[in-house]
MDTraj code that builds the backbone (N, CA, C; nanometers):
import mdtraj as md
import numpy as np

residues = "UNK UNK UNK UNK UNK UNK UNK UNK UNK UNK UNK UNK UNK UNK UNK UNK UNK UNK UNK UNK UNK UNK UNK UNK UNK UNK UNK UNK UNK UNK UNK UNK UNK UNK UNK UNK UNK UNK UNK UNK UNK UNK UNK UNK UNK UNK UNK UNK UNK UNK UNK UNK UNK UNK UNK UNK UNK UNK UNK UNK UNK UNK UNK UNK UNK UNK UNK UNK UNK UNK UNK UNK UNK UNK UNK UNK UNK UNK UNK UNK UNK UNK UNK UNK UNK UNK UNK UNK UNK UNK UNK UNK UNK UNK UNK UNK UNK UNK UNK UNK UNK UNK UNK UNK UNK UNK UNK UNK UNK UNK UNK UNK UNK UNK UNK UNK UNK UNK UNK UNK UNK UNK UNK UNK UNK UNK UNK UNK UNK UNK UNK UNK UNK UNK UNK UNK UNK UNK UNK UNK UNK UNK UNK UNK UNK UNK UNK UNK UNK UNK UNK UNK UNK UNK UNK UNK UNK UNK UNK UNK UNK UNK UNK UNK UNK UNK UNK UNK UNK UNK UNK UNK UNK UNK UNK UNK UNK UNK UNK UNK UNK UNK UNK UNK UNK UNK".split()
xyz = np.array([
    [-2.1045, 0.3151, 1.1151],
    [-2.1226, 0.2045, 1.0235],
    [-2.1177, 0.0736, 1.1018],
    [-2.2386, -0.0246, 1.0833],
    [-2.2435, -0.1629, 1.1843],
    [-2.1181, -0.2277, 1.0330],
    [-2.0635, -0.3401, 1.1235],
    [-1.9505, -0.3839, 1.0784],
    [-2.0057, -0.5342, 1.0894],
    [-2.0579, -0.5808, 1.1656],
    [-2.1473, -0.6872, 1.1799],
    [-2.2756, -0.7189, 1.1236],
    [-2.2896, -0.8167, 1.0338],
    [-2.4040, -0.8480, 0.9818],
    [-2.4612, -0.9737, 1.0535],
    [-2.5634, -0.9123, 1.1005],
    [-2.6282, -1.0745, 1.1708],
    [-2.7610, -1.1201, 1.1033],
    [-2.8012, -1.1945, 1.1096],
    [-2.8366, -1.3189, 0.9852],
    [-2.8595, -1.4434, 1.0757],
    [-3.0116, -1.4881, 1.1066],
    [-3.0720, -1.5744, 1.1349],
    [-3.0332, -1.7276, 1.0754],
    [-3.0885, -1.8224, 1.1606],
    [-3.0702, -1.9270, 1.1517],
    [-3.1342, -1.9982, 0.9791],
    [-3.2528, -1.9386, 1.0090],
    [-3.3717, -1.9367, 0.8861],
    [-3.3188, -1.8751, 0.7150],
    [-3.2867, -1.7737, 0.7715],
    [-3.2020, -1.6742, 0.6564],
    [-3.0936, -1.7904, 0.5863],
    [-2.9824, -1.8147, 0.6928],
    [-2.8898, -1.9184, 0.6115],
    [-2.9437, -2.0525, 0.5362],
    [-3.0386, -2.1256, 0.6327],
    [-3.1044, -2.2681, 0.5921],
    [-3.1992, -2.2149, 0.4152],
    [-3.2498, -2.1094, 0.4372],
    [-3.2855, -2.0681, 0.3044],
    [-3.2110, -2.0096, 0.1624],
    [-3.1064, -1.9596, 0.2245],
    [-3.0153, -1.9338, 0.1251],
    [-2.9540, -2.0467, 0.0479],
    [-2.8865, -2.1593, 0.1173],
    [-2.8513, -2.2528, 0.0895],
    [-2.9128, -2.3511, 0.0404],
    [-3.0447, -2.3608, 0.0835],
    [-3.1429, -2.4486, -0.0057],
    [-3.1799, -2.3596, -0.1411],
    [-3.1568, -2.2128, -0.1594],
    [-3.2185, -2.1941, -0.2712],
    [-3.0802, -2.2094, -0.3471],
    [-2.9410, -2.2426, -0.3230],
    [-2.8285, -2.3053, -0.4256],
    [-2.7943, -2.1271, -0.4043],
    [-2.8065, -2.0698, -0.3157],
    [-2.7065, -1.8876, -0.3068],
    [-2.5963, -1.8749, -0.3459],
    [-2.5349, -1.9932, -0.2338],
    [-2.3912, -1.9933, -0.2260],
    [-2.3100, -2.1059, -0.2716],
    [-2.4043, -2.1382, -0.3719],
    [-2.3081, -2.2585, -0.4789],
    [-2.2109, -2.2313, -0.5800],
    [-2.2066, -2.0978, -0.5681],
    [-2.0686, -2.0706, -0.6227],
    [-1.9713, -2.0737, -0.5748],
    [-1.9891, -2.1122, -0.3975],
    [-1.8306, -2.0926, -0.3321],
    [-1.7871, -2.2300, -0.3508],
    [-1.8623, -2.2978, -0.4279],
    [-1.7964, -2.4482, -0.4315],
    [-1.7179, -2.4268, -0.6205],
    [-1.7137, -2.3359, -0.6342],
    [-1.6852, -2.3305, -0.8095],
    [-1.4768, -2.3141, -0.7656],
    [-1.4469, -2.3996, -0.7876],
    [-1.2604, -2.3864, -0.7359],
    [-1.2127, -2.2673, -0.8437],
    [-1.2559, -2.2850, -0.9720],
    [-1.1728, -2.1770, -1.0204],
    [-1.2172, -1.9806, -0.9826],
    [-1.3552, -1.9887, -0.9554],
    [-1.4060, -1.8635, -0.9038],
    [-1.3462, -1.8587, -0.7947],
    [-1.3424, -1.9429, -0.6505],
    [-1.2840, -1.8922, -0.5348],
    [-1.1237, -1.9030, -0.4835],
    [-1.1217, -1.7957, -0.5277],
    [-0.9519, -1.8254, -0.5522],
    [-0.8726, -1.8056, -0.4151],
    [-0.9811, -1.7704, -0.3022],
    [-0.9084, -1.7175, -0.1598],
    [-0.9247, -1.9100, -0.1003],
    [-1.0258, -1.9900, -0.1344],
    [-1.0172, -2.1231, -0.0647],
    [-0.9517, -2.1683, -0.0899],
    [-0.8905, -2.1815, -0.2301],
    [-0.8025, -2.2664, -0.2939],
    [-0.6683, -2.2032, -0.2274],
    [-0.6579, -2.1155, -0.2381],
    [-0.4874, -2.0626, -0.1315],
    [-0.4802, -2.1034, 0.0090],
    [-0.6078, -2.0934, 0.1076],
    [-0.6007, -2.1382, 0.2357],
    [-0.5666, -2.2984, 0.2233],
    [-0.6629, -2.3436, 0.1315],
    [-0.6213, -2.5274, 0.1493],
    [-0.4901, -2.5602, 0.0968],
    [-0.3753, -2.4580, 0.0192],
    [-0.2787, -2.4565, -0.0377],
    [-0.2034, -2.4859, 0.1152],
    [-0.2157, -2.3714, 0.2176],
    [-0.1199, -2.3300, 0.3031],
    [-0.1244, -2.4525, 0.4289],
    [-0.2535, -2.4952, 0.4309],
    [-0.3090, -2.6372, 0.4508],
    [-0.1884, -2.7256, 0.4719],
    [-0.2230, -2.7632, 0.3300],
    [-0.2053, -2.8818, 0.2452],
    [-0.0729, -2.9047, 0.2647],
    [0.0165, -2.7650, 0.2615],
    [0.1813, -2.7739, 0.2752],
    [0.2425, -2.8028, 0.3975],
    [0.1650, -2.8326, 0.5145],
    [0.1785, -2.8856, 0.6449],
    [0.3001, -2.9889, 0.5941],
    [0.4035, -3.0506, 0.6755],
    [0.4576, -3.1898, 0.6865],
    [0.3841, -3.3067, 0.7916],
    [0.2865, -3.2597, 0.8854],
    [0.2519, -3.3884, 0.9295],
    [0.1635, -3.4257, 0.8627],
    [0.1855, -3.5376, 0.9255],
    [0.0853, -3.6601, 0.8496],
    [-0.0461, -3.6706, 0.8194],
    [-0.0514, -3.6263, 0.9551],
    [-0.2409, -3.6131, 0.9747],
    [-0.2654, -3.4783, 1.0205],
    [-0.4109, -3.3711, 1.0036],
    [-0.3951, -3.2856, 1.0364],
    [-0.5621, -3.2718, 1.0898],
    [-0.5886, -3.1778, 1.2231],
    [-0.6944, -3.1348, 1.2294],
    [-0.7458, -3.0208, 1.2209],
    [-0.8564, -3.0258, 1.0928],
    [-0.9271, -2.8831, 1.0222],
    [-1.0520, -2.8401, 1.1092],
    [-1.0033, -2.7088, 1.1589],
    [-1.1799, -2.6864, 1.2220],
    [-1.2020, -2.5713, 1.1288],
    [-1.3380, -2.5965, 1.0470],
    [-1.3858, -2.4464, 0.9853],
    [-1.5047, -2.4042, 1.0112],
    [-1.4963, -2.2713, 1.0682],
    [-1.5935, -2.2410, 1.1174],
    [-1.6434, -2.1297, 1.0488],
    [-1.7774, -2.1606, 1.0247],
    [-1.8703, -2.1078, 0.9606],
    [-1.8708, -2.1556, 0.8037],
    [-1.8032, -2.2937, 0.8384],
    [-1.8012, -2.3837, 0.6591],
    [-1.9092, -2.3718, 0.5946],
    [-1.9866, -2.3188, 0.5912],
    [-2.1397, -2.2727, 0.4938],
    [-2.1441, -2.4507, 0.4122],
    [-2.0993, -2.4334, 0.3140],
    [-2.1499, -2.5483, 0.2409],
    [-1.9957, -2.6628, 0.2477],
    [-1.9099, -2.6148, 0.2482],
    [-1.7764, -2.7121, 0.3140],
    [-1.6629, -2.6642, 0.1547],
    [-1.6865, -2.5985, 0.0947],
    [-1.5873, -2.5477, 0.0086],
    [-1.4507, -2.5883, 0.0533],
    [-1.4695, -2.5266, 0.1571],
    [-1.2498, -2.6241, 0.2181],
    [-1.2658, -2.6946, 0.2082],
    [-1.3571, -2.8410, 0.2647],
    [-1.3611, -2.9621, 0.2595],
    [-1.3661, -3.0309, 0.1073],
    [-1.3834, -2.9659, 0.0597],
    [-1.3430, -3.0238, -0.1547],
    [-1.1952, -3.0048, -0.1617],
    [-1.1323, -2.9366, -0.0892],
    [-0.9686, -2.9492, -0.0958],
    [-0.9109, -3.0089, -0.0109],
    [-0.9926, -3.0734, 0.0751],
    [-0.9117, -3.1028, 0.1892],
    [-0.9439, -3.2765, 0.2553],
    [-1.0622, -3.2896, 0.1328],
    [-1.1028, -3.4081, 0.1899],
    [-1.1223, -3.5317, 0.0377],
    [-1.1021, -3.6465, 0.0418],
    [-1.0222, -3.7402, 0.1323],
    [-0.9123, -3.7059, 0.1512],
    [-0.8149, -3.7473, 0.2278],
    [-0.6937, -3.6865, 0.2219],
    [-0.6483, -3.7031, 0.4133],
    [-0.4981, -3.6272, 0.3910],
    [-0.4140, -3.6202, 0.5437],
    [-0.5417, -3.5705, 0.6613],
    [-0.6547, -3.5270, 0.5749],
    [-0.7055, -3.4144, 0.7209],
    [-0.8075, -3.4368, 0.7562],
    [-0.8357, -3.4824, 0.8977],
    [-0.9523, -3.4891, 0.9657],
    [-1.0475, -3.3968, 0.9835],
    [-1.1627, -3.3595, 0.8987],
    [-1.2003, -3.1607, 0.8740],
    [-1.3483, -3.2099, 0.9892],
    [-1.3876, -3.0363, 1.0155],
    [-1.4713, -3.0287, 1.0858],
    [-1.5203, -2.9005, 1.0758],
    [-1.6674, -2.8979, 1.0501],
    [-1.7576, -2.8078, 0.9651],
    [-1.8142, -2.7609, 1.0784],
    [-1.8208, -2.6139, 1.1064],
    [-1.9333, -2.5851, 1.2681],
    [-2.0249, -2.4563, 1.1330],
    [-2.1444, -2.4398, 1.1482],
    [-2.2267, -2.3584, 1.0756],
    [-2.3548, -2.3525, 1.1653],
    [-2.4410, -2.2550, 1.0871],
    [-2.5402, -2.2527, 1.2062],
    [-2.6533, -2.3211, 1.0886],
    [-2.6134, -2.3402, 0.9784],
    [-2.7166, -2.3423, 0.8581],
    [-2.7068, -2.5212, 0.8845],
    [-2.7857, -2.6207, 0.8958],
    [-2.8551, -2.7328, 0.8480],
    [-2.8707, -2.7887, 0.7291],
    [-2.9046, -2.6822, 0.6713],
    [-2.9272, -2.6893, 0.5002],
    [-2.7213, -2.7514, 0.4352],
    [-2.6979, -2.6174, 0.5022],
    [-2.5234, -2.6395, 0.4713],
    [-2.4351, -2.7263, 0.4849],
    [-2.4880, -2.8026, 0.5846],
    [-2.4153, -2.9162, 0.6962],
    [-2.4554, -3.0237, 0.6181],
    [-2.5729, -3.0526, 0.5649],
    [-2.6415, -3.1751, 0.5147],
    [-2.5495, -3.1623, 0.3221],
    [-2.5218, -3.0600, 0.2923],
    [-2.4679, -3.0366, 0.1767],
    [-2.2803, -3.1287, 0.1936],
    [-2.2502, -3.0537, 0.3048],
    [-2.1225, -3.1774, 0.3178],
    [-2.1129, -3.2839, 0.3441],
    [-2.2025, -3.2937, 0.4506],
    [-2.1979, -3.4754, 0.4578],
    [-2.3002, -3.5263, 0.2978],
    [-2.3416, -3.4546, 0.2022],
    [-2.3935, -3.5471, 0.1301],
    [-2.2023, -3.6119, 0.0530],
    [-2.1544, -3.4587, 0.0354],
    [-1.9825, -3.4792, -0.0854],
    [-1.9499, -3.5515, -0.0062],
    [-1.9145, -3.5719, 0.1766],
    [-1.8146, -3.6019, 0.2481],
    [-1.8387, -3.6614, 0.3473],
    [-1.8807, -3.7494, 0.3678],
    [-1.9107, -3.8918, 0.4602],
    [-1.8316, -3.8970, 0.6006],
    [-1.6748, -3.8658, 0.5723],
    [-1.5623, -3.8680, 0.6729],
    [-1.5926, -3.7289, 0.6960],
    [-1.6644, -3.6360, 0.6922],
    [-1.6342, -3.5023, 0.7646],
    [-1.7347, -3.5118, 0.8966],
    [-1.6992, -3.4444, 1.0078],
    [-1.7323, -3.4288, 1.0897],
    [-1.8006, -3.3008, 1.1273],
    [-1.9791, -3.2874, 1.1487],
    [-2.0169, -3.1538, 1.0794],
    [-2.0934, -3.0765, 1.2331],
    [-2.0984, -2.9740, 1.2842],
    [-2.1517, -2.9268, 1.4136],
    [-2.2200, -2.8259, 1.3965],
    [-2.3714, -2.8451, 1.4261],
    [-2.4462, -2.7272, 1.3997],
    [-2.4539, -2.6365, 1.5149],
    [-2.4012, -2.5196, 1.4957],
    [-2.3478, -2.4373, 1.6378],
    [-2.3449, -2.2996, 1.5426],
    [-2.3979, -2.1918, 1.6145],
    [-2.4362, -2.0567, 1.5826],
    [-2.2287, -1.9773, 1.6412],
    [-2.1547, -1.9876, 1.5364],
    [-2.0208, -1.9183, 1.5485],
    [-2.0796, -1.7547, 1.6450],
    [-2.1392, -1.7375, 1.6345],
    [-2.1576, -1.5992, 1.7914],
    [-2.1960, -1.6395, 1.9363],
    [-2.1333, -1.7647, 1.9042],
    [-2.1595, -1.8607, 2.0352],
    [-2.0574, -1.9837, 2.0328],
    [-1.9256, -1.9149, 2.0139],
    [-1.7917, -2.0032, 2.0551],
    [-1.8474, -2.0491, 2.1607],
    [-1.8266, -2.0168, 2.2404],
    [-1.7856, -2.0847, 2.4085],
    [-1.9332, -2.1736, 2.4197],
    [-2.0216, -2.2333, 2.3508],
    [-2.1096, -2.3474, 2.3389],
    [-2.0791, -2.4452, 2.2591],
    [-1.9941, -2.4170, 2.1839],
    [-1.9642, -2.5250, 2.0909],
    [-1.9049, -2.6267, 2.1632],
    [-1.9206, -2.7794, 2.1598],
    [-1.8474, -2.8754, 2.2426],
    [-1.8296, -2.9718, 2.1864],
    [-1.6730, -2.9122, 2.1636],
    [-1.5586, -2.9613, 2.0919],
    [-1.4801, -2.9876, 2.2300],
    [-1.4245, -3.1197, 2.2349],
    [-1.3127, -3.1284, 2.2944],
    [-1.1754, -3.1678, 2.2361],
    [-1.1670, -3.1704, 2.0985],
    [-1.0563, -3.2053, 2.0056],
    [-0.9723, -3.0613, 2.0332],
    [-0.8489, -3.0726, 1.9559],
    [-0.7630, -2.9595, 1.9785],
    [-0.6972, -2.9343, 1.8105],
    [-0.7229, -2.8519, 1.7322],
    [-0.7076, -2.8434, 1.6361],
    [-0.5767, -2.8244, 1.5454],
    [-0.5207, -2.7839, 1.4370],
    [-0.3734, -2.8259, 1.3761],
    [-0.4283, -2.6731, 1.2996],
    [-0.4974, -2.6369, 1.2671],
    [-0.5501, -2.5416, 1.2057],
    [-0.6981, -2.5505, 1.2013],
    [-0.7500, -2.3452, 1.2482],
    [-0.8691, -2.3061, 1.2564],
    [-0.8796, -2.2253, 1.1133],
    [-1.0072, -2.2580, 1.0711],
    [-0.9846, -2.1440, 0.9497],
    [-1.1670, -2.0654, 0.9809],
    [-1.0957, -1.9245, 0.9482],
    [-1.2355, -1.8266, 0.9598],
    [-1.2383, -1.8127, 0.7498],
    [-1.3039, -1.8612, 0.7142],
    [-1.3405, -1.8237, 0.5530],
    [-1.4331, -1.7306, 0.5085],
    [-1.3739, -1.5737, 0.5158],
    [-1.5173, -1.5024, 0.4995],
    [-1.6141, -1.4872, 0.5645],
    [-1.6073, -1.4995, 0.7169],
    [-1.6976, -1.5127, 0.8174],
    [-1.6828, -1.4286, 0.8975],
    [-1.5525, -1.3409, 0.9255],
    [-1.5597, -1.2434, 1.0230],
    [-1.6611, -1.1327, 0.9964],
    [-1.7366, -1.0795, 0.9059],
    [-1.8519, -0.9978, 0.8982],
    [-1.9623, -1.0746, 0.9865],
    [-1.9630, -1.1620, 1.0285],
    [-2.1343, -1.2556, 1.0719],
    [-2.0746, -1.2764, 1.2204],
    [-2.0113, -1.2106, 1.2662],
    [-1.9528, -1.2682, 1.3994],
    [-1.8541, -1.1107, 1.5003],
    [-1.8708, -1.1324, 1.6021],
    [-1.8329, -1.0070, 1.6427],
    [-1.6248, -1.0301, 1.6881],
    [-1.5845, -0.9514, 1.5736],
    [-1.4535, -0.9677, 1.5698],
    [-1.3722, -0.9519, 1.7287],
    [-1.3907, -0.8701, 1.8124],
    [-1.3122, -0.8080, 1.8916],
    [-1.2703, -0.9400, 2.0018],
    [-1.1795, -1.0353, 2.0316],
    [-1.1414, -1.1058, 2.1050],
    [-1.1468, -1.2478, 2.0297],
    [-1.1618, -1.2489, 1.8891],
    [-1.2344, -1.3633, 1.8113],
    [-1.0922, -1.4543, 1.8433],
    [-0.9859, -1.4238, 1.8296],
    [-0.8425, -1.5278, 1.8594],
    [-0.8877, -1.5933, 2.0359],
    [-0.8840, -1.4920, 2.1093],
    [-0.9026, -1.5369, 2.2641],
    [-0.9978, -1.6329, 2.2624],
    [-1.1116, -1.6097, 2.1838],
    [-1.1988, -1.7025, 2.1824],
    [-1.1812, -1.8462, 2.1218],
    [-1.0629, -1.8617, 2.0258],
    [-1.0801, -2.0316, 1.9516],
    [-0.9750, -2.0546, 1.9947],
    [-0.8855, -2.0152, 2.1125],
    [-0.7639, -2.0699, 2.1956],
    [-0.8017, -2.2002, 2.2289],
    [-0.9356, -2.2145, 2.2821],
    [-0.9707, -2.3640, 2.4059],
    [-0.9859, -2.4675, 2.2713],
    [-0.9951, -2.4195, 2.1377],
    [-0.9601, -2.5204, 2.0181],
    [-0.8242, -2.5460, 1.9779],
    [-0.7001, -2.4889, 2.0303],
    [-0.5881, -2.5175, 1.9695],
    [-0.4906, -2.5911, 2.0945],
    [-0.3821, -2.6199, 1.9762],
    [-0.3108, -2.7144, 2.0835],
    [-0.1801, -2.5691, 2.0520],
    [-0.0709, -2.6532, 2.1046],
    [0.0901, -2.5269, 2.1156],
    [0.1203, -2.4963, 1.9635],
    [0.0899, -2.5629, 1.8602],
    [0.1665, -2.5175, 1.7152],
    [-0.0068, -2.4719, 1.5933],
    [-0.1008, -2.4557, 1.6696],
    [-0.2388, -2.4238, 1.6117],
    [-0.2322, -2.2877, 1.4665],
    [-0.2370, -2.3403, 1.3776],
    [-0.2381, -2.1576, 1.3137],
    [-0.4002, -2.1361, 1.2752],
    [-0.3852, -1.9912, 1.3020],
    [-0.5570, -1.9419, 1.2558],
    [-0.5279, -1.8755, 1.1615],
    [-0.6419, -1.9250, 1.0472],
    [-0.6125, -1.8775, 0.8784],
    [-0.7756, -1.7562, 0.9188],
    [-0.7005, -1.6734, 0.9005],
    [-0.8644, -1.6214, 0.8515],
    [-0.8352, -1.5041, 0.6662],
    [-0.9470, -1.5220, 0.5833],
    [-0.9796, -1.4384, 0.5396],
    [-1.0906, -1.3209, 0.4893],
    [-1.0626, -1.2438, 0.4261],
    [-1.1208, -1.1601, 0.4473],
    [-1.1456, -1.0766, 0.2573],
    [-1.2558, -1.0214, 0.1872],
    [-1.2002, -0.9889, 0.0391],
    [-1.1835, -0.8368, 0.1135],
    [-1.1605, -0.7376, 0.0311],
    [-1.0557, -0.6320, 0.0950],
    [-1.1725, -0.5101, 0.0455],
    [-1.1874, -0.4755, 0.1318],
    [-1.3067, -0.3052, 0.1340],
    [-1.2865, -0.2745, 0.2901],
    [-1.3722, -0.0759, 0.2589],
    [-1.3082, -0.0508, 0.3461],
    [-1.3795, -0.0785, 0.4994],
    [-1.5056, -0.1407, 0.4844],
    [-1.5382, -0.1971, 0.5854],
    [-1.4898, -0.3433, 0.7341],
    [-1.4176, -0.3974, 0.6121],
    [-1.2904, -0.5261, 0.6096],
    [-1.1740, -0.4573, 0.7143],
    [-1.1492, -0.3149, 0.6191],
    [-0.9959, -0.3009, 0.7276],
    [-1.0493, -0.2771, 0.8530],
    [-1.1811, -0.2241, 0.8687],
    [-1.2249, -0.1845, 1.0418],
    [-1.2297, -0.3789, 1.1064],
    [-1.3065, -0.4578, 1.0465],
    [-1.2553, -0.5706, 1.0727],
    [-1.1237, -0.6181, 1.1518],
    [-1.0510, -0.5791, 1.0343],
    [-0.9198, -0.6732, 1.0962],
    [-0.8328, -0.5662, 1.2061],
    [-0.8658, -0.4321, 1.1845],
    [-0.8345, -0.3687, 1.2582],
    [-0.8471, -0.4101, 1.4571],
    [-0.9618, -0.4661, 1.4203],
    [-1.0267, -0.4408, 1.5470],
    [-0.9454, -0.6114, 1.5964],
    [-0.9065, -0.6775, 1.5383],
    [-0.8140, -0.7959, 1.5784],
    [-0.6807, -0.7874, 1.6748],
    [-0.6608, -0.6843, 1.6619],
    [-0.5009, -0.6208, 1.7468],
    [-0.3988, -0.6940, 1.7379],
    [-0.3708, -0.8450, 1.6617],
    [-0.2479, -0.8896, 1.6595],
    [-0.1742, -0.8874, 1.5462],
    [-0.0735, -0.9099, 1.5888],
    [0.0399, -0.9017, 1.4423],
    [-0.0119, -1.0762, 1.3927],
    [0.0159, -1.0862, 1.2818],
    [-0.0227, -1.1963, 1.2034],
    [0.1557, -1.2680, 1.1513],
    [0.2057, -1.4250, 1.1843],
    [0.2722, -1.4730, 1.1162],
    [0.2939, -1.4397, 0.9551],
    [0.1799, -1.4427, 0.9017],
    [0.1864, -1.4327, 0.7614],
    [0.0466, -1.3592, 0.6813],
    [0.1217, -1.2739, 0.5925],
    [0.0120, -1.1744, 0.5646],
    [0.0251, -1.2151, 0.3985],
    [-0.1305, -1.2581, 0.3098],
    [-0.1111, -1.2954, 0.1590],
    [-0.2352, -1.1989, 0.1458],
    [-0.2018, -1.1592, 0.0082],
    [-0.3215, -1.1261, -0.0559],
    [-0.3324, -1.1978, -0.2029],
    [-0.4371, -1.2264, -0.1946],
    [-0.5200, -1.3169, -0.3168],
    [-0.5493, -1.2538, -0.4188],
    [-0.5658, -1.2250, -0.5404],
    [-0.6435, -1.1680, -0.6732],
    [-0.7042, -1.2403, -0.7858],
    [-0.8228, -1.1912, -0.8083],
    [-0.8923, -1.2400, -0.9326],
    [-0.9277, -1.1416, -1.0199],
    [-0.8547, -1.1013, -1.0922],
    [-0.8416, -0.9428, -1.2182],
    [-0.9770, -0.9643, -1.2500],
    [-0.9503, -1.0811, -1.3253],
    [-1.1261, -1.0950, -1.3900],
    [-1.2523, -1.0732, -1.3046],
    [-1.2476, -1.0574, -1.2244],
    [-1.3672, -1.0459, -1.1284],
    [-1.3658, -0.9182, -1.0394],
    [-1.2025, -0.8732, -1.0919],
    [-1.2081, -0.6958, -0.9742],
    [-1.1839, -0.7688, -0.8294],
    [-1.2160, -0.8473, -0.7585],
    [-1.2007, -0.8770, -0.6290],
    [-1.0426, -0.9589, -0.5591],
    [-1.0108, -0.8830, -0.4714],
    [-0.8743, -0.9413, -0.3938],
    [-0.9461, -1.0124, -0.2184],
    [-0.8602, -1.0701, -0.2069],
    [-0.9039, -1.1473, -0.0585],
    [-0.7638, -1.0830, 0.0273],
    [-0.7819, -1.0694, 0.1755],
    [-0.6269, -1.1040, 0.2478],
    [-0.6299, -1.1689, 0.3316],
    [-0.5400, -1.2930, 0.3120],
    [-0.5621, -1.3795, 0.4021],
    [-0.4139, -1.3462, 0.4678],
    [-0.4381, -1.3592, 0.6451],
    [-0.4025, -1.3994, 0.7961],
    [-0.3751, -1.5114, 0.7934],
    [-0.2662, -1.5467, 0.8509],
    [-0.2404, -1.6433, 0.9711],
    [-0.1498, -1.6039, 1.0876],
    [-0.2112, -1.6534, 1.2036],
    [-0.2108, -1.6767, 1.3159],
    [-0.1624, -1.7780, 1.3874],
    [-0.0788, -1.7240, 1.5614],
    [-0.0477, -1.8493, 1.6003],
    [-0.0809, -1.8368, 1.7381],
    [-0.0982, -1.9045, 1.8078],
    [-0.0761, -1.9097, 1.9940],
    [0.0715, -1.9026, 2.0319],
    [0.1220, -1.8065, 2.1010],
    [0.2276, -1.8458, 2.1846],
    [0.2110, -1.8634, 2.3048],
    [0.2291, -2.0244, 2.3339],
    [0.2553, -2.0357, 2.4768],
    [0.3552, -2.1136, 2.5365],
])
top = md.Topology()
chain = top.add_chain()
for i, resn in enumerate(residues, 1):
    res = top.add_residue(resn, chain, resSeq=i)
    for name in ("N", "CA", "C"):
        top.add_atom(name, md.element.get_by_symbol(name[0]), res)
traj = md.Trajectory(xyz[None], top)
C-alpha cells in the first residue's frame, strides 16, 4: 500500500481555485485546527513564530492572525497562498513544494512548526530531522493526522515518542484527528 500521495503543482492550484478545500476554512467543521491553534494560542510568550507547512488556504492563520503570532504559510499551491494574503496582509506566505524542505529559504527560527494534515503529500520517514534547521531550543512540532489505518503506518514510520498525544472528535461527522507534539532536545 503507497502511503504517499503525490499531487502536482497544477492539481493543487486547481483544486483551490475550484473552492475544494473551502471547507477547511469552516471553524466549526474543522475541529483538529481549532485544537492546534488552541495549543498555540496557550503559549505565555508574547510573540510567537508560526511556520505552517503545507497551509493550503491558511485555515491556522484565521486563528492565529491578527494577534501574538507572526504566521508563515509554505504551500506549493499559488492559488492557496494568494487566498491568505487576500484574509491576511501580515502573513508571510512561501511558495515551496514541502517534498523539498531543504530548498525552502527560511532563515527565521520558529516557536512552533505545524504539519496540518499534510503528512500523506510528503514522505514521512526523517520529516522531524528535516524541520530542525527551522527551530530554535524550545520549538514544538504539532502535527496532525484524522485516524485510519493507513495514518498509523504514517506516524509509525516517525520513530519518536511525542511530548503530547490528543485526539480530536467530531461524532457528527464519524471522523477523529490525532494530534502530536513534538520537541528538539538539545
Amino acid at each position: 500500500m503507497e502511503i504517499i500521495i503525490k499531487r502536482s503543482k497544477e492539481y493543487w492550484d486547481n483544486s483551490f481555485k475550484k473552492g475544494r478545500w473551502d471547507r477547511l476554512l469552516d471553524k466549526e467543521r474543522e475541529k483538529n485546527t481549532s485544537f492546534i491553534a488552541k495549543l498555540i494560542l496557550e503559549d505565555k510568550k508574547e510573540s510567537l513564530k508560526v511556520l505552517d507547512i503545507g497551509s493550503g488556504n491558511g485555515a491556522l492563520a484565521d486563528y492565529l492572525l491578527p494577534g501574538k503570532s507572526k504566521y508563515y504559510g509554505v504551500d506549493i499551491s499559488s492559488e492557496a497562498l494568494n487566498l491568505i494574503k487576500d484574509r491576511h496582509q501580515e502573513a508571510v506566505i512561501i511558495s515551496a513544494d514541502i517534498n523539498d524542505l531543504e530548498k525552502i529559504d527560511i532563515k527565521e527560527r520558529f516557536d512552533y512548526i505545524v504539519l496540518n494534515e499534510v503528512l500523506y503529500y510528503i514522505y514521512p520517514i526523517g520529516i522531524l530531522r528535516r524541520l530542525k534547521r527551522f527551530s530554535n531550543k524550545d520549538t514544538k512540532v504539532i502535527i496532525s493526522m484524522y485516524n485510519s489505518i493507513r495514518n498509523k503506518l504514517i506516524w509509525f514510520s516517525i520513530f519518536r515518542r511525542a511530548l503530547a498525544r490528543h485526539v480530536v472528535s467530531d461524532e457528527k461527522r464519524c471522523v477523529s484527528w490525532t494530534i502530536k507534539v513534538f520537541s528538539y532536545e538539545r
